[in-house]
C-alpha positions, 0 to 999 in steps of 0.5 A: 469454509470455516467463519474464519476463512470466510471473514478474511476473505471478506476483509481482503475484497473490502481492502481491494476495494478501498484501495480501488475507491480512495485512488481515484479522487486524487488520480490527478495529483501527486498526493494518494491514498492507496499506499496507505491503505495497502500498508493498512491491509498488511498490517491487519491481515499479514504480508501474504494477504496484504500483498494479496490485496495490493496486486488486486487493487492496482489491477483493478485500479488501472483496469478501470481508470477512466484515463485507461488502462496502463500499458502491460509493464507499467501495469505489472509494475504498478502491482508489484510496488503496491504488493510490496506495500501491502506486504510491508504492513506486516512489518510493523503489525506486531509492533506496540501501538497502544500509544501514539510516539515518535518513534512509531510515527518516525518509522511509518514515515520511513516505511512510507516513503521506502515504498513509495520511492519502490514504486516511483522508481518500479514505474519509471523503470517500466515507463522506459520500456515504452518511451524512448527515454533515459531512465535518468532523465525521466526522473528529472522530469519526474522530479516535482512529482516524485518528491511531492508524492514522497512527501505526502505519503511520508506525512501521510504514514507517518501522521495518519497511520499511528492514530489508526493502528492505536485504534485497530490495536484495541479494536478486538476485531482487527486485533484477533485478525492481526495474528492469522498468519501463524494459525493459517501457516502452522495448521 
């Protein structure tokens, strides 16, 4: 195993496991962190390993709530929406970040809240597998929560995340690990 491989792998347990850490002290309200860093993860090492990640960290994530482990179809939506925001990340990753502008923060305050309506909708849809309710009544009562999460994770992505990425942009760690996939993909 090269040094390469090794500290890649190393980065995507440290991805699954901040994603893991950051959800639980805000499991209880509408405001989370694991998007963000799902998002985070794609955008240093790539769509693959970021959708990696996010599928590993709502595994764990609901595997291990102290609230219990969510039935089979929410669960398997919960990894689903959250891969889909992991892989989202690499959309931006080639991106200029060296400044911080409105146009970077408007955009990852779109992205934010198109993965969060993704997943919102994903685990109301398998939430009325289980419950004997419609789908459309289950987002008006829902409604509060959904749009309090849209919100937070718009600001959230849209705040927050520029700064981040302008300093992972001149960190010469990440920014080496920022351009794995075309060397993994052609050789």
């Amino acid at each position: 195993m090269t040094q390469e491989r090794t500290r890649r792998i190393t980065l995507t347990a440290g991805f699954i496991a901040l994603g893991v850490a950051v959800g639980y002290p805000l499991a209880s309200v509408p405001v989370e962190l694991i998007s963000a860093t799902m998002f985070i993860a794609g955008f240093v090492l790539g769509s693959w390993n970021g959708a990696l990640v996010g599928m590993m960290t709502m595994f764990f994530y609901s595997s291990l709530s102290p609230f219990g482990m969510a039935a089979p179809p929410v669960l398997f939506a919960q990894m689903v929406g959250m891969a889909l925001a992991g892989a989202a990340g690499a959309l931006v990753r080639r991106r200029d970040f060296s400044r911080v502008c409105w146009q970077n923060a408007g955009l990852l305050a779109v992205l934010g809240g198109a993965v969060t309506l993704v997943f919102d909708v994903l685990t109301t849809l398998a939430s009325t597998l289980i419950v004997a309710v419609d789908f459309r009544a289950m987002l008006l009562m829902g409604a509060f929560f959904y749009l309090t999460h849209l919100i937070s994770n718009g600001l959230i992505f849209g705040g927050i995340l520029p700064l981040l990425f302008r300093e992972l942009s001149r960190h010469p760690l990440a920014a080496r690990y920022m351009h794995f996939d075309q060397k993994e993909q052609t050789g």
